[in-house]
N, C-alpha and C positions, 0 to 999 in steps of 0.2 A: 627692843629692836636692835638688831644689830649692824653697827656703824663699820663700813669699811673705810680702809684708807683716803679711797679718790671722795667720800661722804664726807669724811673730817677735815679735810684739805678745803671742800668748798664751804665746809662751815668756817672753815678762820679765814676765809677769804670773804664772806657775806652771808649774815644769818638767812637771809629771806631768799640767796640763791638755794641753801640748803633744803628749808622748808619747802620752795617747790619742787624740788626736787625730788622730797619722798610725798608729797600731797598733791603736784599739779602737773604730772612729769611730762605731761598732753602741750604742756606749752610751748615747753622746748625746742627752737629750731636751731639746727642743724644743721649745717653747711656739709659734702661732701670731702674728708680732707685728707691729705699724704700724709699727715702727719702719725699717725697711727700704722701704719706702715713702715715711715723711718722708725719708729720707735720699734717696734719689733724687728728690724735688717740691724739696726746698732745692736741690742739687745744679743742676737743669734752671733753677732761678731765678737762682744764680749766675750760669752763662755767661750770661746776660741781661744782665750788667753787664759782657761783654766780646765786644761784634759784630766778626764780622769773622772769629771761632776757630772750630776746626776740631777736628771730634772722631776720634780714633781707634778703628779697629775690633776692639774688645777680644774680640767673642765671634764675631765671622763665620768662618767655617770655612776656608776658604782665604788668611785675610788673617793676615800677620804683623805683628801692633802694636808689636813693635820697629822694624822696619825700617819701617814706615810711618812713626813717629813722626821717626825720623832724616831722612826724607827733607822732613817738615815742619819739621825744628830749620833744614834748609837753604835753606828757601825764605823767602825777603825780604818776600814779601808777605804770610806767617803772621803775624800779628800774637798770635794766641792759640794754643795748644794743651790739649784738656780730654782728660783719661785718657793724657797720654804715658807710655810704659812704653818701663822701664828695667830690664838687668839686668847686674849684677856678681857676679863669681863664681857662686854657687849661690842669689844671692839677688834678687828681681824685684817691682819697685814700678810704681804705674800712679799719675800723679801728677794732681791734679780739675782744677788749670790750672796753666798754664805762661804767664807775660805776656811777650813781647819787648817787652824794653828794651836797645835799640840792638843788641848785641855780646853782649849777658847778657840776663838771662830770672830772672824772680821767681816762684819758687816758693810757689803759694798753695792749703795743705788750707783747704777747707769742710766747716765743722759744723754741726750742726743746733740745737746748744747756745745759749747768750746769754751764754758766756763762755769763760774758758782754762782746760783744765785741766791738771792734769798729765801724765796719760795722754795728751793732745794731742800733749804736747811730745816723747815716746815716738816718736809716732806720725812726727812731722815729723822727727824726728831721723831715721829711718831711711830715710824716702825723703832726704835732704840724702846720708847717708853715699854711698848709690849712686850718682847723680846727681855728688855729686865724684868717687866714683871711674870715673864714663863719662864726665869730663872738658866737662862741663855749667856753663859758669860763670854762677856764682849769684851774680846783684845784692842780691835784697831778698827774705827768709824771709818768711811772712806766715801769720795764721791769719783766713779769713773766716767769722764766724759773726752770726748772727741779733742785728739790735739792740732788745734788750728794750723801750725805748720806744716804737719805732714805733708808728702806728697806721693802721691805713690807711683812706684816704679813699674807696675807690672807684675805677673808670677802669682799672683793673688800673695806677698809678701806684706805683711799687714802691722808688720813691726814697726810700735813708735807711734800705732794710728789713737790710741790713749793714753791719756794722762789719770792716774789714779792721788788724788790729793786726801791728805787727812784731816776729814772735819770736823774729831771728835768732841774738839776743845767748846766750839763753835754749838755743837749739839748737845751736850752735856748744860753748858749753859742757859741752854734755852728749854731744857727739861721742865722747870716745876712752872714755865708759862707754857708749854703743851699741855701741864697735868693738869691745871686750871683753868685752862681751854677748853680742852676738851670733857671737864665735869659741867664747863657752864652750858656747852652744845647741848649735852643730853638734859639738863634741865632746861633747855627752851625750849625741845622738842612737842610738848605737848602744847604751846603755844599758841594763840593766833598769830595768822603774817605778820611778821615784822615789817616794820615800814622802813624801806629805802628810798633812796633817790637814784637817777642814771648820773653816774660820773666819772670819773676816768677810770676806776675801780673796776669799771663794767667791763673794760676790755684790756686790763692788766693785771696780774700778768701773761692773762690770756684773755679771749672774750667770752664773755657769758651768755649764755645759750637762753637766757630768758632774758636779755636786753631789751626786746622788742616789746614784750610784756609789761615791764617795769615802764619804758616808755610812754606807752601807753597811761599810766597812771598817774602820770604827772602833768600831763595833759598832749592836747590837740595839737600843740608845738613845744615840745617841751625844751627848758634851757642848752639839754645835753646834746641840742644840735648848732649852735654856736660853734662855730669853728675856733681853735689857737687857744681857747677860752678855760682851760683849767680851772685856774685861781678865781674866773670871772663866773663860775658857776658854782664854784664852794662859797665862796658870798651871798650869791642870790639863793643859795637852797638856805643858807645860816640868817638870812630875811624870811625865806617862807615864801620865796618869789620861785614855781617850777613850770611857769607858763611864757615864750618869749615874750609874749603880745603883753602882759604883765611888768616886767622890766622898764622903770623909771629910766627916759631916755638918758642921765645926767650918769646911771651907774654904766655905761658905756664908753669906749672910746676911739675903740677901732672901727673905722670907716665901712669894714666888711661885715662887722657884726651890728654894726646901725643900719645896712642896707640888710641885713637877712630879718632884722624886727622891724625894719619901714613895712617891708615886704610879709614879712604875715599878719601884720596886722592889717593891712589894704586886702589881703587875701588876691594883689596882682601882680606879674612878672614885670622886673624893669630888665630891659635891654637899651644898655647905651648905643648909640650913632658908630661911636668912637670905633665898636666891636668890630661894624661892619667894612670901614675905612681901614683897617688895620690891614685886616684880611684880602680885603680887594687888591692891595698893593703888592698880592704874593705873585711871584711870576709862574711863568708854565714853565714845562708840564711840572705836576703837583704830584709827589710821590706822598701818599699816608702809608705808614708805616705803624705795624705793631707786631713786637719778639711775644713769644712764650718760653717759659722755662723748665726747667727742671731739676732742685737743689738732692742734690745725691752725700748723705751724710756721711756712706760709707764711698766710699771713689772705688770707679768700677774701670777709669778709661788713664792709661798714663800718664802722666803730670798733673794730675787734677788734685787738689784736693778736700778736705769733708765738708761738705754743702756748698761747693762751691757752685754761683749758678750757672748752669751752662744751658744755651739755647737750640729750641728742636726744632723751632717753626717759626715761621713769617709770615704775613699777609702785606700786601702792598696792591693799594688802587692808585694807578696813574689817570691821571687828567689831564687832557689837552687843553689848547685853549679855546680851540674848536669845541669843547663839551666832550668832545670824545671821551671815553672811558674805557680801560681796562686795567683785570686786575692778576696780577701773577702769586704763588704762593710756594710756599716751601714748609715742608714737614715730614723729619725722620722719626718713624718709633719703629727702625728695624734693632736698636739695644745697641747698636755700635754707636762711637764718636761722632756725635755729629756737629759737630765746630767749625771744622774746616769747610765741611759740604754748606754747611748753612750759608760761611762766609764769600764759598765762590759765588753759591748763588743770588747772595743779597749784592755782591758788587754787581752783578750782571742786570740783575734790574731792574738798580738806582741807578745806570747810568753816572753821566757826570755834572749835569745841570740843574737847578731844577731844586726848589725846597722841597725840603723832608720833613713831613708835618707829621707829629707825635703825640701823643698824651701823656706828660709829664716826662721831662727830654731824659731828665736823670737816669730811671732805667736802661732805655734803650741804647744811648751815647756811652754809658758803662760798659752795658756787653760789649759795643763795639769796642772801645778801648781794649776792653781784657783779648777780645779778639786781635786785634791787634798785636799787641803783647808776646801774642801763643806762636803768629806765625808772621813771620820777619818778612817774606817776601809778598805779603798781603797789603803790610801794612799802610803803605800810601792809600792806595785806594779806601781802603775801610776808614782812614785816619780824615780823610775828604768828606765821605759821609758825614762824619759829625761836625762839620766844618757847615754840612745846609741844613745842617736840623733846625726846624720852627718849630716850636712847641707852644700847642694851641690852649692848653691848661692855664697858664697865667691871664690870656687873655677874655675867656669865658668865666675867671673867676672875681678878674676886674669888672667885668662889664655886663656879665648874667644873672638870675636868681629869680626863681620862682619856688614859690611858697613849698610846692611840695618836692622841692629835691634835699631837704631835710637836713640841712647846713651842710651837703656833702657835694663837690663839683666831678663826680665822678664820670667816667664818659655814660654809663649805664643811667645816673639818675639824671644827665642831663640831656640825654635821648632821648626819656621816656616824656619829660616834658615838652621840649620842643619838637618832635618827631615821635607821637604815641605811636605812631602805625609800625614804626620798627622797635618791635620787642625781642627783649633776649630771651623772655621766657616761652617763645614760639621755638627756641632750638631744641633740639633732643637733650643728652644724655649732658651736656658740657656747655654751661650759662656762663661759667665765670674761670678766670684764673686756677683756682684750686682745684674746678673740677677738671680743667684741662691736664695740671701735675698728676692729677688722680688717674686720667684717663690714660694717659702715658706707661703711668706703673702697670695699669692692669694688662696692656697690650705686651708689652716688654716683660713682662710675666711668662708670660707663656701657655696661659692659665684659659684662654679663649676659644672658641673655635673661629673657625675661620669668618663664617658668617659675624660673630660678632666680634670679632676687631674690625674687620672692614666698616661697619657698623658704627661703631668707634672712632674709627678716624675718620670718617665722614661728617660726626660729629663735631671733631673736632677743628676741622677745616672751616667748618660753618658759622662757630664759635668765630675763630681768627677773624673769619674774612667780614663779618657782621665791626666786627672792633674797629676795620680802617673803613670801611664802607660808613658808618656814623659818626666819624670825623668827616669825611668828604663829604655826607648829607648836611650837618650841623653848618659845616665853612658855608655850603651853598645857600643854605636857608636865614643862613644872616645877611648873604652878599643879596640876595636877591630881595632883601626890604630894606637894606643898604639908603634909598632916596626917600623913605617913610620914615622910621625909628629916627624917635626924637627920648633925651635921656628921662627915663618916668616914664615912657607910655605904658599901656598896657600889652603883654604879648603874650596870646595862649598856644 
C-alpha cells in the first residue's frame, strides 16, 4: 500500500487516526475550512519569489508526476521545480519547491504559519528521507513561511512578505527517528484498531477529523469533555477511568469540572438564581453584538498584514425596555477594505448608551481596538464601545451546564439546550464561523454566479443574525424564571 506524505504525518501523530483513515474513512467528519485555500494563495505566492520554475502535473490524467519531475531534475535550464514528486519504497512525497543550486537542489516546505513548528520539522523530515533515498542531492533544508511583520504597501509589492529559515540541522537530526517511524507505521498497518483515548492530542496540532468517533468509545460522557483539564485527563485514562460519571469525586478540584460530573451523573441541568439576577441588572436598550472575520495570509488591502484578522460583518439586535426589538447588520464581500465601512457603521448602531452584550468579549473588543488603531479620527467612539461591553460567557459558564453541552459553553451548544427550537443546523450553506470565512472566499472569488453569491450572503446574514438573536433569547429565558430558579434545580 502506498503511504503518502499527509498518511505518515497522521501516523506519527496517532496510530488509530491513521488506521481509520485507510479502513474507516466513512467516519470522518469534516468541518467546511479556509484553510486549504490559504494554503494554496501562500503556496501560488511563493513561486513568485522563484521565476523561471516549473510546475509539475500532479493531478492531470495521463501525466506521470514522477517521471515528469525526473525529466525536469535533468534539464539545465530548470532553475526551479514546484510539487516535484518522489517515491521510495511504498512511500511518495510531492515537494512545494525544489531550487537548483549548481549540482544540488534546496529543499524548500511553504507554510502559511509566521513560524517553525514542530510538526514542521515532521513534515520536512519525511520528504528529506525519500529524496535521499532517490539519490537527490540536497544543498540547503529550508522552511518558507509568512513574515509576521510585513506589511504591505500596495502595488501588489510583496517583497519581505517571507522569511526562508534553514532547518537542515534540526531535520537531519531527526532523520533515523523518521526511519523508524515510519518502518514501525507500515508494520502496524495490518493490524487491529489500535486503542486510543480522546485528549489533547485530538485537536493538536490540528484537530482530528475522527474525534467524535473515538469519543464515542470511551463512553456516554467521556472525560475529554472536562474543560481546562489536560493533566486531569492523562491521569484518569493512566487509571482506566474514560467515563465522567466514573471519576472518584476526590480526583477533582475545580469547582467547574465537579459541576460538569454532579451534572452527568444526575443526567440534570443546574441553573443558578445568581444567572438570572446578574442579567436583570443590565440596563436598556441592550445592544448583542457579534463580528465575523476574515484572516487573509496573503494581505490583499494596504497596511495590513499576513493573517491579520480583519472584519466583514456585524449583527446587532437592540432591545428596548419596552421588549421592543430590532436588529441592524452589516456585511461587505464586495473584496475591498472593509474596515473603515464596518467601523462607521458599527458606531452608528451602538449608539452611545446602553450595554454591549457579547460571547466571549475578547474577540470582539480586539477588533475594535485594532480598529481603533487604523483610524485616528474614529477612535473615541469605537474606544467607547468597549468601554459597555458585557460579555455573557463567563456568566453562563459560572452558573449553567447541562449534561449535554459536552464540557463546552459555546453559544451553539448552549442554545441548543436551553432553546432547542433555535437551531443552527436549520441555516443553509454557513452554520458556523469557518463556514462563514469560507463563504467569504468563494464570493470574493469571483468564481460564482450571480444567483449563487446572492445565495450566499443570504446565508450568511442568517448565520450572523441567529448569533446575536441567541444571546438576546438565552438573557431573556433566564430573566424570565429569574423568581423560580433556585441553585440545583432542574432546567430542561
Amino acid at each position: 500500500m502506498l503511504l503518502s506524505k499527509t498518511k505518515i504525518l497522521a501516523g506519527l501523530h496517532c496510530e488509530k487516526r491513521l488506521f481509520l483513515m485507510l479502513n474507516r474513512p466513512e467516519l470522518a467528519k469534516r468541518k467546511k475550512s479556509p484553510l486549504a485555500e490559504t494554503g494554496i494563495v501562500v503556496g501560488n505566492q511563493a513561486r513568485k519569489e522563484f521565476p523561471g520554475g516549473v510546475l509539475v502535473n500532479r493531478f492531470q490524467k495521463d501525466s506521470d508526476p514522477f517521471e515528469e519531475t525526473r525529466s525536469y531534475l535533468d534539464d539545465k535550464n530548470v532553475s526551479a521545480i514546484f510539487e516535484a514528486g518522489f517515491r521510495y519504497q511504498d512511500t511518495e512525497v510531492f515537494v512545494d519547491i525544489l531550487q537548483r543550486q549548481g549540482s544540488r537542489w534546496n529543499l524548500i516546505e511553504v507554510k502559511s504559519s509566521s513560524s517553525v513548528k514542530d510538526d514542521y520539522i515532521d513534515d520536512v523530515s519525511v520528504q528529506h528521507m525519500v529524496l535521499s533515498n532517490a539519490a537527490v542531492a540536497i544543498d540547503r533544508i529550508e522552511l518558507m513561511y509568512l513574515n509576521k511583520d510585513f506589511v504591505y504597501q500596495g502595488e501588489k509589492n510583496y517583497q519581505g512578505l517571507f522569511i526562508r529559515e534553514d532547518i537542515a540541522e534540526r531535520v537531519i537530526k531527526h532523520s533515523r527517528f523518521i526511519t523508524d517511524a515510519i518502518e514501525q507505521i507500515r508494520k502496524n498497518l495490518t493490524q487491529e484498531e489500535p486503542v486510543d483515548h480522546v485528549d489533547g492530542h485530538c485537536k493538536n496540532p490540528y484537530p482530528c477529523e475522527f474525534k467524535s468517533y473515538c469519543e464515542q468509545q470511551d463512553g456516554e460522557y467521556p472525560v475529554s469533555w472536562l474543560p481546562n483539564a489536560a493533566v486531569a485527563i492523562r491521569k484518569l485514562h493512566d487509571n482506566n477511568i474514560y467515563d465522567i460519571r466514573d471519576i472518584p469525586v476526590e480526583m477533582l478540584s475545580s469547582e467547574t469540572q465537579l459541576k460538569v460530573r454532579r451534572v452527568s451523573i444526575n443526567g440534570q441541568a443546574e441553573l443558578e438564581a445568581d444567572a438570572a439576577a446578574i442579567l436583570t441588572e443590565l440596563d436598556y436598550p441592550r445592544f448583542y453584538l457579534d463580528f465575523e472575520t476574515i484572516n487573509l495570509a496573503v494581505p490583499v488591502w494596504p497596511g495590513s498584514r499576513p493573517s491579520q484578522q480583519h472584519p466583514f460583518q456585524w449583527s446587532c439586535h437592540i432591545q428596548q425596555a419596552d421588549a421592543t426589538i430590532t436588529h441592524k447588520e452589516f456585511l461587505d464581500v464586495s473584496g475591498e477594505d472593509p474596515r473603515r465601512r464596518f467601523a462607521e457603521s458599527l458606531i452608528a448602531a451602538c449608539g452611545t448608551a446602553g450595554p454591549v452584550i457579547v460571547y466571549n468579549q475578547s474577540f470582539e473588543k480586539s477588533i475594535i481596538k485594532n480598529l481603533a488603531a487604523s483610524y485616528e479620527d474614529l477612535k473615541e467612539p469605537l474606544l467607547a464601545i468597549n468601554t459597555r461591553v458585557f460579555d455573557l460567557l463567563p456568566v453562563m459558564k459560572k452558573y449553567y451546564y447541562h449534561p449535554q453541552m459536552k464540557g463546552s459553553w459555546s453559544i451553539k451548544n448552549v442554545l441548543s439546550c436551553l432553546l432547542p427550537e433555535l437551531r443552527y443546523s436549520d441555516l443553509g450553506d454557513v452554520q458556523d464561523g469557518l463556514m462563514a470565512q469560507s463563504a467569504y472566499h468563494e464570493i470574493v472569488s469571483g468564481k460564482l454566479s450571480k444567483k449563487q453569491k446572492d445565495s450566499l450572503t443570504a446565508d450568511m446574514l442568517d448565520y450572523c443574525k441567529l448569533d446575536t438573536y441567541a444571546m438576546l433569547a438565552i438573557v431573556d429565558k433566564l430573566c424570565l424564571k429569574s423568581g423560580t430558579l433556585k441553585s440545583g434545580t432542574d432546567y430542561d
